[in-house]
C-alpha positions as CSV (number, residue, x, y, z in Angstrom):
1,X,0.0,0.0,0.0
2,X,1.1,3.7,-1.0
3,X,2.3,5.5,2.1
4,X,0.3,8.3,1.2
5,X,-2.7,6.2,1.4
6,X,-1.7,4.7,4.5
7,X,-2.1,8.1,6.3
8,X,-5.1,8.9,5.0
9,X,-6.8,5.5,5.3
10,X,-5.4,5.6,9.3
11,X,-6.6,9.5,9.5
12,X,-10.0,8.6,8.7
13,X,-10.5,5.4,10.8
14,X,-9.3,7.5,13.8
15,X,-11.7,10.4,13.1
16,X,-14.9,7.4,12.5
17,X,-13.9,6.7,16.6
18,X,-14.9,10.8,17.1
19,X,-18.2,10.4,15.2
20,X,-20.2,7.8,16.9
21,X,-24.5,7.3,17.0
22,X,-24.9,10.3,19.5
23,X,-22.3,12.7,18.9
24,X,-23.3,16.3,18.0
25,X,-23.9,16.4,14.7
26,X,-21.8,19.8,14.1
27,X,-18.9,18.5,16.0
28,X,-19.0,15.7,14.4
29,X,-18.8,17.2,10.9
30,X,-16.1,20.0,12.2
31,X,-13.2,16.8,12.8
32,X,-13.1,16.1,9.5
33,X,-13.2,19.0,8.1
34,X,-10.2,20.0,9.9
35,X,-8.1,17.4,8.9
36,X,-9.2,17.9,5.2
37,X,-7.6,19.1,2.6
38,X,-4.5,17.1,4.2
39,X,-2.0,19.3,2.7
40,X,1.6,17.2,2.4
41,X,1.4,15.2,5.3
42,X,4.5,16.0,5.9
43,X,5.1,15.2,9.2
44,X,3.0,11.4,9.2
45,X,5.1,11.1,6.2
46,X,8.7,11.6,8.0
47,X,7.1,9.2,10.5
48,X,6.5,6.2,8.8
49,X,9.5,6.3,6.5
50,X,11.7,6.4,9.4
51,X,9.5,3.3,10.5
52,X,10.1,1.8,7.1
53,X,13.7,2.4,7.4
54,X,13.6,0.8,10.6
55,X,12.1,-2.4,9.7
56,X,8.2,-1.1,10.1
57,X,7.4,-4.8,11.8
58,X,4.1,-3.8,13.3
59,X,2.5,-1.9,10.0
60,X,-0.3,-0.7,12.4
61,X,1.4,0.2,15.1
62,X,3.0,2.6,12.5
63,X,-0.5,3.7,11.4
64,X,-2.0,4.5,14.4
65,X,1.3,6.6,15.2
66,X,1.3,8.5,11.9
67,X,-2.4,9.3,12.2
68,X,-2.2,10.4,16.3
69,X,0.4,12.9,15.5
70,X,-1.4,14.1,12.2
71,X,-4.4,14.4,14.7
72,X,-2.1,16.7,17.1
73,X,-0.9,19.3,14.5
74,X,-4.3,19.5,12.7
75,X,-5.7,20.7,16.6
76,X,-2.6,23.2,16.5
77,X,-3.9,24.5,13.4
78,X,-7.2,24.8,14.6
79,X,-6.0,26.7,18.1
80,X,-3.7,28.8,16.1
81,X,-6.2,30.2,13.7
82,X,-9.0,31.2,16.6
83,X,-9.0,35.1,17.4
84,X,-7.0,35.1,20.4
85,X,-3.6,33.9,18.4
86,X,-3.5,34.5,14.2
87,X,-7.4,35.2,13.8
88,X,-6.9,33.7,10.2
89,X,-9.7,33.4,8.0
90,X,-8.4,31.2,5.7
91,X,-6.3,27.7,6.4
92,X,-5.3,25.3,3.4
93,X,-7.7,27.2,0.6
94,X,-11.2,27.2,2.6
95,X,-12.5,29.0,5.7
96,X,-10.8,27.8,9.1
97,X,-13.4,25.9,11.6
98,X,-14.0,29.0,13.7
99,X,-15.5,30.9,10.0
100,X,-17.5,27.6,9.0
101,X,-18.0,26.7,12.6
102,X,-18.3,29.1,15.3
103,X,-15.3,30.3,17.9
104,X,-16.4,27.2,20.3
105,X,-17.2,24.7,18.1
106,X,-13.3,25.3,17.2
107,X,-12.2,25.1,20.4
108,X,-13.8,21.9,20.7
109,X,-12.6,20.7,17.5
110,X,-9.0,21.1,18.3
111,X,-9.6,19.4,21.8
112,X,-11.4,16.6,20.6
113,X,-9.1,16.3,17.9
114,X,-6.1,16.1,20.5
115,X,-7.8,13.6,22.7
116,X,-8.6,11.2,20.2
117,X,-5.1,10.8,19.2
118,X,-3.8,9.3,22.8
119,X,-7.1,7.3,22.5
120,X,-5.8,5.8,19.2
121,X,-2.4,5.4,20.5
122,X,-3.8,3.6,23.7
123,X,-6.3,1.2,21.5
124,X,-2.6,-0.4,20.8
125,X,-2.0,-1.5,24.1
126,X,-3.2,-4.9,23.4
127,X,-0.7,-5.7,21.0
128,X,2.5,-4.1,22.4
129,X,1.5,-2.0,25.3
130,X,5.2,-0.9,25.8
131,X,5.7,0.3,22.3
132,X,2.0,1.8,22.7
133,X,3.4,3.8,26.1
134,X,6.4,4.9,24.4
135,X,4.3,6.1,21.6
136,X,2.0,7.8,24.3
137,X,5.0,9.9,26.1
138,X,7.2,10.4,23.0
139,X,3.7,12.7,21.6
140,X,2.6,14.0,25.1
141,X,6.3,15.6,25.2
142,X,5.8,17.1,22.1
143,X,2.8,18.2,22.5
144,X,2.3,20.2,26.3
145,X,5.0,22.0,28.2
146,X,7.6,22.6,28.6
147,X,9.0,20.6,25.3
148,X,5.8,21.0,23.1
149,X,4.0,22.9,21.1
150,X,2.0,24.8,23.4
151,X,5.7,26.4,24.6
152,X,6.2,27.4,21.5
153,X,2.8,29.0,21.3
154,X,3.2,30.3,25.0
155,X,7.0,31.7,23.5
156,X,5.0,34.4,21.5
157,X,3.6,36.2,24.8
158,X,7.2,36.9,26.4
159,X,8.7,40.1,26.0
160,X,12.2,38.4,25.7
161,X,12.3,35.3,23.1
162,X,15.0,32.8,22.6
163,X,14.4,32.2,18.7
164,X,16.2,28.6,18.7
165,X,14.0,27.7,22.2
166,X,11.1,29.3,20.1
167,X,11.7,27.4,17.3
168,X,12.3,24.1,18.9
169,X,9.2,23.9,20.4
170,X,6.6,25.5,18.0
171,X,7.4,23.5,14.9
172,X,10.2,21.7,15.7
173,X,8.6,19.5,18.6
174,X,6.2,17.6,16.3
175,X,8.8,16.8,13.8
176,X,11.1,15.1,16.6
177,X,8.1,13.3,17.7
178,X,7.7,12.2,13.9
179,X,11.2,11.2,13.7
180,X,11.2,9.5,17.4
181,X,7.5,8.2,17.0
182,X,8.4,6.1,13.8
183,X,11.7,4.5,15.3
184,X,9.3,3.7,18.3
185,X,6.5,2.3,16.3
186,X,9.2,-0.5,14.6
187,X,10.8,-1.2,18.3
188,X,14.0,1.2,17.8
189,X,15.1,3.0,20.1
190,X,14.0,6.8,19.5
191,X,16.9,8.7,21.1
192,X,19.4,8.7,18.2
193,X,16.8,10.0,15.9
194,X,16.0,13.1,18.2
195,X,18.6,15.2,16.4
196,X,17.1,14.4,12.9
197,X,13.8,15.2,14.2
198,X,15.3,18.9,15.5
199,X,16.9,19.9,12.6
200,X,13.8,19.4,9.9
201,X,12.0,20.8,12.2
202,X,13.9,23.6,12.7
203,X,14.6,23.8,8.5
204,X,10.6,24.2,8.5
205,X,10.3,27.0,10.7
206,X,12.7,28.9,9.2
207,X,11.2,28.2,5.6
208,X,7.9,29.1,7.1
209,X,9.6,32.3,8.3
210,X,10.7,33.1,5.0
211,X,7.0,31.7,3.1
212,X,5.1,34.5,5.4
213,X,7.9,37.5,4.4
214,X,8.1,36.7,0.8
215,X,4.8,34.7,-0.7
216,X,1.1,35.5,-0.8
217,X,-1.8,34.8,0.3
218,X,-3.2,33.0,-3.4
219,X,0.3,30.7,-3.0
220,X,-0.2,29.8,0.4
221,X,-3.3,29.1,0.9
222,X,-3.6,31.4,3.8
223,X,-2.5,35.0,5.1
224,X,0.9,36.3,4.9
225,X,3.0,38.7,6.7
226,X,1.3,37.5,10.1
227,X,5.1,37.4,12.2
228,X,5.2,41.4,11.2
229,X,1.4,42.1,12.4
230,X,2.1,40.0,15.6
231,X,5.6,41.2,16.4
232,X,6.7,37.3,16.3
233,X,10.2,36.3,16.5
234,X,11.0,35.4,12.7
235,X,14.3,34.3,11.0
236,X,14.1,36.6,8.4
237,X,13.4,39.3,11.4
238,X,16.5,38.0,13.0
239,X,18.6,37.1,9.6
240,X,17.1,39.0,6.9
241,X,15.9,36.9,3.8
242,X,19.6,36.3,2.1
243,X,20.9,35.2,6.1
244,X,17.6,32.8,6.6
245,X,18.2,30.9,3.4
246,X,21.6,29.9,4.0
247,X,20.7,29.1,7.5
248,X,18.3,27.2,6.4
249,X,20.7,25.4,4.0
250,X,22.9,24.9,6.8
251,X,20.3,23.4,9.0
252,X,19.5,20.8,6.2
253,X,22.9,20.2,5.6
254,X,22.9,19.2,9.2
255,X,19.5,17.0,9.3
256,X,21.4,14.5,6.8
257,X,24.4,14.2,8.2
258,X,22.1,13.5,11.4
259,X,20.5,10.5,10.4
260,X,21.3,7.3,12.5
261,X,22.6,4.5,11.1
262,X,19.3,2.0,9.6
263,X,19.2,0.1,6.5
264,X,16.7,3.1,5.1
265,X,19.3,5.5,5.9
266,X,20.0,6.7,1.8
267,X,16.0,6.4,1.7
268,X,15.8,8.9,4.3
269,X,18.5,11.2,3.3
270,X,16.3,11.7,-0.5
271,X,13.5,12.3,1.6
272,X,15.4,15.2,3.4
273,X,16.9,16.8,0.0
274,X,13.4,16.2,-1.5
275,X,12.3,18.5,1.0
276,X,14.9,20.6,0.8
277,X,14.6,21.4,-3.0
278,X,10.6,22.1,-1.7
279,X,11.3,24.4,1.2
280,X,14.0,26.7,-0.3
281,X,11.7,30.0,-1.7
282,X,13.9,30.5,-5.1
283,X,10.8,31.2,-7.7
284,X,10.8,34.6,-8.0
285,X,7.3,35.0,-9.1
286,X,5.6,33.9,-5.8
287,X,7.6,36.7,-4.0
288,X,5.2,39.3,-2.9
289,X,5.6,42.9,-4.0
């Protein structure tokens, strides 16, 4: 089976266990609709090929892993585009679940979106309930404080910011749990693959940086310029746009030379310069005015 159908197969099982007989029909109807369109997938991807490259022995394991964490950053989309933080209208070409929703219904959706991915990972505890665990902490980490996402979001209301701490945990935390999560899921130990995890996740930040300076709104898919309207620490703040790209080369450089030893290790290292051709902004006709 395709990887890119694996996720999306997985995604949709997991959001059937959110939409049973009595649910709310609206809440119902708002979980997939956040998780749709599913954009790249980057981050279930990164997990399961890591998984493939370690062996991927217990294929839904792997699954349920891939679609958890998919689950997590699809919440943080929906938290991050409510009023109190980016008050974006627009996420992935279509109105975000607070327009179509309502402001609670949103709030809902991206809590019941990040509860039912520890239930998914938990529903595994039958068939390898220390893997299952491991899977369990390796998200929760990445996910609250003080390693997760919600200190990276909780970074933007200091006066004083540590851009690398910032970075870290706002994108960079979900991309180590990809890179951990998968070596976890095919009974590796997920330690050596925290570094990899780090450095793509930093390389994403600083490309997103550099996406909201440069591109607009039509290319992305949704508004630009927010770091300057929200007075958020940004590379390109902190670099300028020629110092941001080659730090971002420099960070990608890094990721490959990072990558453990596995028999998918030159699988991997494509993956990274495959991303890396995709994150670099060179086209010159996507740069805003």
């Amino acid at each position: 089976m395709a990887m890119e159908t694996r996720i999306e197969q997985a995604i949709f099982r997991a959001i059937a266990l959110g939409q049973g007989q009595d649910a709310p029909p609206r809440l119902a109807a708002a979980l997939p609709y956040a998780v749709t369109p599913g954009g790249a997938r980057i981050r279930p991807t990164i997990l399961l090929s890591v998984a493939k490259a370690c062996g991927d022995d217990r294929p839904d394991l792997a699954d349920r892993a891939a679609a958890a964490l998919e689950l997590i950053h699809c919440a943080s989309l929906v938290h991050d585009d409510l009023p109190c933080f980016d008050d974006a209208d627009i996420r992935r070409g279509k109105p975000t679940v607070h327009v179509a929703y309502s402001q609670p219904l949103a709030v809902l959706t991206g809590d019941s979106l990040i509860v039912l991915a520890f239930d998914l990972l938990s529903r595994a505890a039958n068939a390898d309930a220390a893997r299952a665990l491991g899977l369990i902490r390796i998200l929760s980490c990445r996910t609250g404080m003080p390693h997760g996402i919600c200190a990276g979001q909780g970074w933007e209301s200091e006066t004083q910011v540590n851009l690398r701490a910032y970075h870290r945990a706002k994108t960079g935390a979900l991309f180590i749990a990809a890179t951990q999560m998968g070596a976890q899921a095919a009974g590796q130990d997920p330690e050596p693959w925290t570094e990899l995890g780090a450095r793509i996740g930093e390389a994403f930040q600083v490309a997103d940086d550099l996406r909201d300076a440069l591109y607009d709104a039509e290319t992305l898919g949704k508004p630009v310029g927010q770091d300057a309207m929200h007075a958020r620490p940004s590379a390109v703040t902190e670099l300028g746009v020629q110092g941001a790209i080659r730090h971002l080369r420099d960070i990608l450089g890094g990721a490959i030379a990072s990558i453990p030893s596995c028999p998918g290790e030159a699988m991997l290292a494509e993956l990274v310069r495959k991303y890396a051709e995709r994150m670099t902004p060179v086209a010159p006709v996507q740069v805003r005015a």
